[in-house]
C-alpha positions in Angstrom: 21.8 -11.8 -20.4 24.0 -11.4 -23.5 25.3 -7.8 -23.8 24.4 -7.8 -27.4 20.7 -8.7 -26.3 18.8 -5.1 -26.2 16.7 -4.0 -22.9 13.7 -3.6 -24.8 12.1 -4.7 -28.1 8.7 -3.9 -30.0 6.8 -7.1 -31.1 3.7 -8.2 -32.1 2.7 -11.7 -29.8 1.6 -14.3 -31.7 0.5 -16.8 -29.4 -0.3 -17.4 -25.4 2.2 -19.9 -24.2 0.6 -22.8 -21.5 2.7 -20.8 -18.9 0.8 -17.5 -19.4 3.1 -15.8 -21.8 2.9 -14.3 -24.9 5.5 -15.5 -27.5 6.5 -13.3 -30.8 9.5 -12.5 -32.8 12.2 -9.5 -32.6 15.0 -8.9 -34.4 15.2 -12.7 -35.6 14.9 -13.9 -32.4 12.3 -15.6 -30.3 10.8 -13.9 -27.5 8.4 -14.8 -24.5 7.1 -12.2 -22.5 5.5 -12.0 -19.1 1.9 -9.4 -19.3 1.5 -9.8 -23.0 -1.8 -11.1 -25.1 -2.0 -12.8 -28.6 -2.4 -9.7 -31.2 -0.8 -7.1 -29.2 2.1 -5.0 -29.5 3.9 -4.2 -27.2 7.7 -3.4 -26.1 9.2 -5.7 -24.4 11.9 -5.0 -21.1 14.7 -8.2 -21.7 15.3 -9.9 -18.4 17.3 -12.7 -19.2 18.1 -14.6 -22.4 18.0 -18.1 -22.2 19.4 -20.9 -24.9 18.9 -17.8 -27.3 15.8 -16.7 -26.2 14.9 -13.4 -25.0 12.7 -13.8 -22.0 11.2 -10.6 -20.3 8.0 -8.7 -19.7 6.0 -6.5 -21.5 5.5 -2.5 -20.6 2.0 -1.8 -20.4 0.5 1.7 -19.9 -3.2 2.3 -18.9 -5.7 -0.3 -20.8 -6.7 1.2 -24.5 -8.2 0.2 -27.5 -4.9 -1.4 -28.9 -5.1 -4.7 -26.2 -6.5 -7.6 -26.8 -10.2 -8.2 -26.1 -9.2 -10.9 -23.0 -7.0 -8.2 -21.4 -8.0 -6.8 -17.7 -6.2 -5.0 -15.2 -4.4 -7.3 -12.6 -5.9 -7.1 -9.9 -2.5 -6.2 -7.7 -0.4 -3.5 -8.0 3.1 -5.6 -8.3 1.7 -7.8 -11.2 3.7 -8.0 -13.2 7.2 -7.8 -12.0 6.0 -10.3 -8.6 6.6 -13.3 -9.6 3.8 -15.0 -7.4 1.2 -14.8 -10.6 1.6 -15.1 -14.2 -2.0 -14.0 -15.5 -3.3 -11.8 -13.6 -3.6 -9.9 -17.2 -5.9 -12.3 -18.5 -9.8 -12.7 -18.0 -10.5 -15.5 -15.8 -12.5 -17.6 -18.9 -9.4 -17.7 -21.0 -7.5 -18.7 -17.6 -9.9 -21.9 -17.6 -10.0 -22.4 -21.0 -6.2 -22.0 -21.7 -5.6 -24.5 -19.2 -7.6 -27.2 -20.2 -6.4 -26.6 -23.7 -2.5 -27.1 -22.2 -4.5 -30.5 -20.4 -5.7 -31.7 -23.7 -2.6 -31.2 -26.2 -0.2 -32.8 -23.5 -2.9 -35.7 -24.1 -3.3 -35.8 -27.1 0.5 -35.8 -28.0 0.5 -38.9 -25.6 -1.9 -41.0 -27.8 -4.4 -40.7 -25.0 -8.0 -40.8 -25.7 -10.6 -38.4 -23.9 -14.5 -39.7 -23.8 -15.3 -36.8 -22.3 -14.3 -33.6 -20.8 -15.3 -32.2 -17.4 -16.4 -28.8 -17.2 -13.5 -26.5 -15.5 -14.3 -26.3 -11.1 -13.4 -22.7 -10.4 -13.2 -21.0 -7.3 -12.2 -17.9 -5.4 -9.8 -16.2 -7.6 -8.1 -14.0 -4.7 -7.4 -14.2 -1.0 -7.0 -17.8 -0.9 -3.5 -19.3 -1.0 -3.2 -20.6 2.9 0.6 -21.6 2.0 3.4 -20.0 0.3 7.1 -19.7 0.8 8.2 -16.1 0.6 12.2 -14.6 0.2 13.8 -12.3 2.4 16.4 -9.9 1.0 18.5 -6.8 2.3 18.3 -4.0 0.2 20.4 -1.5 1.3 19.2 -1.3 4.8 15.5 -2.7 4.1 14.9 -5.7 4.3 12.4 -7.2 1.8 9.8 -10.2 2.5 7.9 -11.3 -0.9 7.6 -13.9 -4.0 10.5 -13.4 -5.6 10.4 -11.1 -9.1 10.0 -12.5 -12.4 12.9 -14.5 -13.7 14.7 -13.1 -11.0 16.1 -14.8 -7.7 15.4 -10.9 -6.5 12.7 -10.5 -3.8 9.8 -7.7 -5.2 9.0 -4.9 -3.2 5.5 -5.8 -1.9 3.6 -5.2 1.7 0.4 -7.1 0.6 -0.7 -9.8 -1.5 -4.2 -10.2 -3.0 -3.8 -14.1 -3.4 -2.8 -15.0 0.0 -5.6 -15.4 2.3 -6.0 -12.1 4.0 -4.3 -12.3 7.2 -0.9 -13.8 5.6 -1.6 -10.3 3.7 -2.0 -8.1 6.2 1.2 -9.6 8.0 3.7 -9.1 5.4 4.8 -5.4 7.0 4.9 -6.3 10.1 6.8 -9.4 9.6 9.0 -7.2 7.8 9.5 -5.0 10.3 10.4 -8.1 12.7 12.7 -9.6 10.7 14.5 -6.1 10.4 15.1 -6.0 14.2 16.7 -9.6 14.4 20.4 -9.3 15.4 21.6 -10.5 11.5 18.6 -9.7 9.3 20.8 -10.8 6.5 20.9 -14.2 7.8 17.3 -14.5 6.9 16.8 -16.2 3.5 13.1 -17.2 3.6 9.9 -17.7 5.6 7.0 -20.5 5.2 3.3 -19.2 5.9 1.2 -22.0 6.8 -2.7 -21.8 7.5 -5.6 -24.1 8.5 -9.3 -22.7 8.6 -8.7 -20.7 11.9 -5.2 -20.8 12.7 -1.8 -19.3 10.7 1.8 -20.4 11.8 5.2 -19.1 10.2 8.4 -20.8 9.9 11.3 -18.4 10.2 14.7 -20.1 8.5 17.4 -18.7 9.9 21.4 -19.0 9.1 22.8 -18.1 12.5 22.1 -18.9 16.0 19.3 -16.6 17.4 19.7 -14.5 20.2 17.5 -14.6 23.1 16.8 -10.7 22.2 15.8 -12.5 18.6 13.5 -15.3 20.3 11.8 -12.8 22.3 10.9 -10.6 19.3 9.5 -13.4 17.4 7.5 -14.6 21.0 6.4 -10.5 21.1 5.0 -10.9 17.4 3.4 -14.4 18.1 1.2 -12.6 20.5 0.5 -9.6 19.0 -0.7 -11.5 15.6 -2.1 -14.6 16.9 -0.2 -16.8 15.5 2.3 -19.7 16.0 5.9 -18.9 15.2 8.7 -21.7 14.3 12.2 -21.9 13.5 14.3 -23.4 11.5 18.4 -23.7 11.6 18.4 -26.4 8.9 16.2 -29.2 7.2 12.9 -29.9 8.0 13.7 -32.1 10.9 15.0 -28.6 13.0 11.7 -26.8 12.7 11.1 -25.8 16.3 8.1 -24.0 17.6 8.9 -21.0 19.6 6.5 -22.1 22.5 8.2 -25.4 22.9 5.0 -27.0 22.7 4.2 -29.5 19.9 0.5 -30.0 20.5 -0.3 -26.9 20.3 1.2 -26.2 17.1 -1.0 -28.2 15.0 -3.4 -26.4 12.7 -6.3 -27.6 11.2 -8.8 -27.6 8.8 -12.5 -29.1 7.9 -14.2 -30.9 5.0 -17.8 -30.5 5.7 -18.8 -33.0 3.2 -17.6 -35.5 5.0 -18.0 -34.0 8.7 -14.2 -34.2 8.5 -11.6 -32.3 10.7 -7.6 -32.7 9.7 -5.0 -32.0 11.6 -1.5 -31.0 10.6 1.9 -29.5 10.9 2.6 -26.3 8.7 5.5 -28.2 7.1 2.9 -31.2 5.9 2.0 -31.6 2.7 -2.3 -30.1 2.7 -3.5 -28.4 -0.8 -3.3 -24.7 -0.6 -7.0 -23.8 -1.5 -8.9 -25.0 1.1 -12.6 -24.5 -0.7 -10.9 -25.8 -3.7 -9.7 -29.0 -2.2 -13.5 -29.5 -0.5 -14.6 -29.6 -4.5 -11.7 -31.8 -5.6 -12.2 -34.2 -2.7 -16.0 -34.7 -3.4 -15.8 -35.2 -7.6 -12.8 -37.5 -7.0 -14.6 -39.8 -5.0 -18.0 -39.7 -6.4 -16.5 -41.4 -9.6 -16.0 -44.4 -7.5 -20.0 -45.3 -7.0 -20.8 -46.9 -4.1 -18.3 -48.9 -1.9 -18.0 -52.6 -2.2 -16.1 -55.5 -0.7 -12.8 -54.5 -1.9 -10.7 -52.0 -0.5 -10.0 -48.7 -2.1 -6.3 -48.3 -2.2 -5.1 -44.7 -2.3 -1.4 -44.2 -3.3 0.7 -41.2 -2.0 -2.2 -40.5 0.8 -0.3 -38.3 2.6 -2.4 -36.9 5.7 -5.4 -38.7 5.0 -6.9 -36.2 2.8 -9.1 -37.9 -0.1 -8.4 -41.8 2.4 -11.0 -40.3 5.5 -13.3 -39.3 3.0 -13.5 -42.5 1.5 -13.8 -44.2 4.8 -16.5 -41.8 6.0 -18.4 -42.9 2.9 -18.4 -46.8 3.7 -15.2 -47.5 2.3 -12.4 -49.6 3.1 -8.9 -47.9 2.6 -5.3 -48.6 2.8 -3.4 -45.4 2.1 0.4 -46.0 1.4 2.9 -42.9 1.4 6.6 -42.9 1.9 6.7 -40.0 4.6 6.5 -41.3 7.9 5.5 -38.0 9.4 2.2 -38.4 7.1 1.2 -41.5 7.8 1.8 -40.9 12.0 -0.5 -37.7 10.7 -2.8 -39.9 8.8 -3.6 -42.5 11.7 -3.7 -39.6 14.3 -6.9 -37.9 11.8 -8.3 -41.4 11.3 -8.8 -41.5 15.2 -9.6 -37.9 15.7 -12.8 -38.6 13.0 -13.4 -41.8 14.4 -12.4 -43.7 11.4 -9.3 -46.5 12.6 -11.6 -48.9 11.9 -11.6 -48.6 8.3 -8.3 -47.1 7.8 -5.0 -48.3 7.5 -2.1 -46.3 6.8 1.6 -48.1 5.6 4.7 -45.9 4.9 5.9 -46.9 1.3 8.2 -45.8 -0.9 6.2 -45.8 -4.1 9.2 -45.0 -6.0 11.0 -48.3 -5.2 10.9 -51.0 -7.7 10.8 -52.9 -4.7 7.1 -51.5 -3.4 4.5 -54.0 -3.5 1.0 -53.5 -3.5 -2.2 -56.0 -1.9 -3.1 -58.5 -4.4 -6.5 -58.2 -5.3 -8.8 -56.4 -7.5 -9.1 -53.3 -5.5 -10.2 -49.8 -6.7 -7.1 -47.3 -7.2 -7.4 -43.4 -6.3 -3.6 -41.8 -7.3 -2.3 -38.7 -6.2 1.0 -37.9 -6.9 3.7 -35.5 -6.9 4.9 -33.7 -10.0 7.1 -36.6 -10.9 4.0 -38.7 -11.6 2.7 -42.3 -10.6 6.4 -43.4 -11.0 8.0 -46.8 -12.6 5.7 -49.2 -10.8 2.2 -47.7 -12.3 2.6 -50.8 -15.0 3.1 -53.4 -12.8 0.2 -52.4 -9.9 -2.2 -52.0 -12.8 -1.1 -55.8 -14.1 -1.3 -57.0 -10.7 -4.3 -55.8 -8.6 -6.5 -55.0 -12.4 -8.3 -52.2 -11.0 -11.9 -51.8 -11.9 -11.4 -48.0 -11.9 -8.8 -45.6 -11.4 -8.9 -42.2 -10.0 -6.3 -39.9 -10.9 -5.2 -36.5 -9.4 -2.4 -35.0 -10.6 -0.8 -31.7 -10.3 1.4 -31.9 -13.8 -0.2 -32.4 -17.5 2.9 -34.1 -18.7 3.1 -36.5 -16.1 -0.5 -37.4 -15.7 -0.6 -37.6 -20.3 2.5 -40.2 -19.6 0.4 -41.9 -17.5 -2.7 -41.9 -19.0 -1.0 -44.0 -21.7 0.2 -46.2 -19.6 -3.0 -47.0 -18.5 -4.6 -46.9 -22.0 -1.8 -49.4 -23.1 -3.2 -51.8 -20.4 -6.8 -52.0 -21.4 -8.6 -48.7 -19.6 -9.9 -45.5 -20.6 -10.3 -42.3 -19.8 -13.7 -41.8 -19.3 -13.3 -38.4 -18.2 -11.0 -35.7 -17.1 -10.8 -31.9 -16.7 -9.6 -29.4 -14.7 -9.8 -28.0 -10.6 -7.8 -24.2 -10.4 -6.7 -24.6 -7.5 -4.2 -22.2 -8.3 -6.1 -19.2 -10.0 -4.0 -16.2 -12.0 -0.8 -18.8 -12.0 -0.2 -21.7 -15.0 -0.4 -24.4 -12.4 -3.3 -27.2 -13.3 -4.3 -29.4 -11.0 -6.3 -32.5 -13.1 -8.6 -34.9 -12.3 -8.9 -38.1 -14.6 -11.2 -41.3 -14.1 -10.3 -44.6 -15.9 -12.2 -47.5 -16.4 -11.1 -51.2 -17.7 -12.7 -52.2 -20.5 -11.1 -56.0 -21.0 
C-alpha cells in the first residue's frame, strides 16, 4: 500500500459491487470496501491499494439505525476479516438477487438474449461446504489453520467455521494442535478437507520429509477423528494415504434422484454442496425431455456426475474430459450403478483445436471450468447442430461469451438463472438451456 494512502477513511458507499463490496469515493479516490452496504457510511480500514484504488474493509460497530435496511449480523464471528465469505453482511434475498443481476448485465453486455429467467435455487446457507483448502501459518509460536484474511496472503485466526459442514468445523483445533506437534510445523503451508456424505479425508502438504514420530501423529489423529489422512510432498500425483491403502480411501456420496452412489478421491473434482448439486443435477437434465435415439454428449464429465444421471434416465451418453483420473473414476461409478451399458467415457482434451467430437445431431449438456467452453464451442455447435444445449457454468463472463456464440449460430436462450451453491460468497454457479431455432 502506498504510504501516502491513509489507514482509514469515512465514505458514503454508493453502490454494491458483483463481488459483495461496497464502492464510494474518499479523498478523490475510489474505494471498495469489504462489510459495507449502498447508503452507508462508514470508515473504512485501507488494506492494500491497487492500480490507485484503495481497497479495504469497513469498521462496523453494533447494528443501528444508520445501516442499510439489507444489513444483518454475519453469522460468524471472523466475518469480516476471514476471507472465506464476502457477504455474510447482507440478507440472503439481496444475496440471490444481486447475483442474478451480475448474471444478467454480463449477458446483456454480451448481446445475449434471455426468454426467460429461472427463479434463484437456494439452499442451506451454513454448514455445507464439504471442500475447502485452508492455510497454515506460524505466528510466533502458534500455528494457524484457516481461509486466509481478506486481501491478505495472511491466515485468520479462526477455530470454527460456520460454512464448512460441521465436522470439518469442529476439527479445525485439533488439527491445529497436530500440525503444531509435527517436527517442522513451519513446513506446513496448507491442508485440503475433502468430504463425501459419511466420510471426511484431509490432505496434509508438507515441505520436508516427515518423520516417523510425524506419520504416527497424523495415524493417532486419523483414529481419534475418524477420518482418512493423506500426504502430500509435491503435486497431486504424490498424495499418499497414510494407511497405504487406496481402496479404502475413496469417499462417496449419493444422488437419490437417481438412486445414484459416486465414488471418488478427495483430490477429484465433485461440487462442494452436496444438497445443492442433487438440485442442479435434476433441473439440468429435466430440460432435455425425454431421451431419444441420439446420444447425449456431456463435455468436461468429470466423475460422472450429471453423465450417470442421464443414463439412469434412459439416456445414452458419451462423457469426454481430459483428466484421466476422471474418466478411470467415471467408468469405475458407471459399473458401481450398473450403468456401463449406456455409458462411455473418453479422455479428451477439450481445449485442443485438435479435439473432435461424434458427428451426429446429438444433444449437448456443457460443464466447464472457469475458462469456459473453450475455442472449439463454434465448431462442435456447426458440426453435431445440437437440438438443445445445456449449459452449466461456474463464471458469468465466460458463460455471456458463450451464450453469444451460441446465439450467433442460430439458438437461444430459452432460459437461465441461478443455483448458490456457494451461499454468503460472490461465486454464481448458472444454469442456461438453449434451443435451435433454424
Amino acid at each position: 500500500m502506498s504510504r501516502r494512502a491513509p489507514r482509514e477513511v469515512e465514505l458514503e458507499i454508493d453502490e454494491l459491487l458483483s463481488n459483495g463490496v461496497g464502492r464510494g469515493n474518499a479523498e478523490a479516490r475510489e474505494v471498495v470496501a469489504k462489510n459495507a452496504l449502498p447508503g452507508e457510511t462508514v470508515s473504512v480500514k485501507i488494506l492494500k491499494r491497487r492500480r490507485g484504488v484503495w481497497h479495504g474493509e469497513a469498521v462496523t460497530p453494533e447494528l443501528s439505525a444508520d445501516w442499510s435496511p439489507a444489513r444483518v449480523s454475519p453469522a460468524c464471528r471472523y466475518f469480516p476479516r476471514c476471507g472465506g465469505c464476502a457477504m455474510q453482511h447482507l440478507a440472503y434475498d439481496q444475496q440471490l438477487q444481486l447475483k442474478q443481476q451480475h448474471l444478467v448485465e454480463e449477458l446483456d453486455r454480451h448481446g445475449v438474449e434471455i426468454g426467460s429467467i429461472r427463479k434463484a435455487v437456494a439452499g442451506p446457507r451454513l454448514g455445507y461446504r464439504t471442500k475447502a483448502r485452508l492455510g497454515v501459518r506460524m505466528l510466533g509460536e502458534r500455528v494457524l489453520v484457516g481461509f486466509r484474511e481478506t486481501l491478505s496472503n495472511r491466515v485468520a485466526r479462526m477455530d470454527a467455521c460456520l460454512t464448512l459442514v460441521p465436522e470439518f468445523s469442529q476439527l479445525l483445533e485439533p488439527l491445529r494442535l497436530l500440525i503444531s506437534q509435527l517436527s517442522e510445523p513451519s513446513r506446513v503451508p496448507q491442508v485440503e478437507l475433502a468430504a463425501g456424505d459419511h466420510d471426511h479425508a484431509i490432505i496434509i502438504r508438507h515441505l520436508e520429509q516427515l518423520t516417523e514420530e510425524d506419520e504416527q501423529l497424523m495415524r493417532s489423529f486419523a483414529l481419534e477423528h475418524h477420518i482418512e489422512v493423506f500426504t502430500q510432498s509435491g503435486g497431486y500425483e504424490t498424495v499418499q494415504p497414510l494407511s497405504g491403502a487406496r481402496q479404502s480411501s475413496y469417499l462417496g456420496y449419493s444422488n437419490s434422484d437417481f438412486g445414484l452412489y459416486f465414488r471418488f478421491l478427495p483430490w477429484d473434482f465433485t461440487q462442494v454442496n452436496l444438497k445443492m448439486n442433487r438440485s442442479l443435477v435434476r433441473a439440468a437434465l429435466s430440460e432435455f425431455g425425454k431421451p431419444g435415439e441420439t446420444a447425449l454428449l456431456d463435455l468436461f464429465c468429470g466423475i460422472g456426475n450429471f453423465s450417470l444421471a442421464a443414463a439412469a434416465l434412459g439416456w445414452r451418453v458419451v462423457g469426454f474430459e481430459a483428466a484421466a483420473d476422471a474418466i478411470e473414476r467415471a467408468d469405475m461409478n458407471a459399473a458401481l450403478n450398473g450403468l456401463s451399458g449406456r455409458c462411455e467415457f473418453r479422455v479428451a482434451d477439450l481445449y485442443d483445436p485438435g479435439c473432435s467430437l461424434p458427428t451426429g445431431a446429438h444433444d449437448l449438456l456443457l460443464d466447464p471450468p472457469r475458462s469456459g467452453a473453450g475455442p472449439n464451442l463454434a465448431g462442435w455447435i456447426d458440426s453435431l447442430k445440437p437440438g438443445r444445449v445445456v449449459y452449466v457454468s461456474c463464471q458469468p463472463s465466460s458463460f455471456a461469451a458463450d451464450a453469444a456464440i451460441l446465439q450467433e449460430r442460430g439458438y437461444r436462450l430459452d432460459s437461465v438463472g441461478i443455483f448458490d451453491m456457494f451461499p454468503n460468497t460472490a461465486h454464481i454457479e448458472t444454469l442456461g438451456s438453449f434451443s435451435r431455432r433454424w
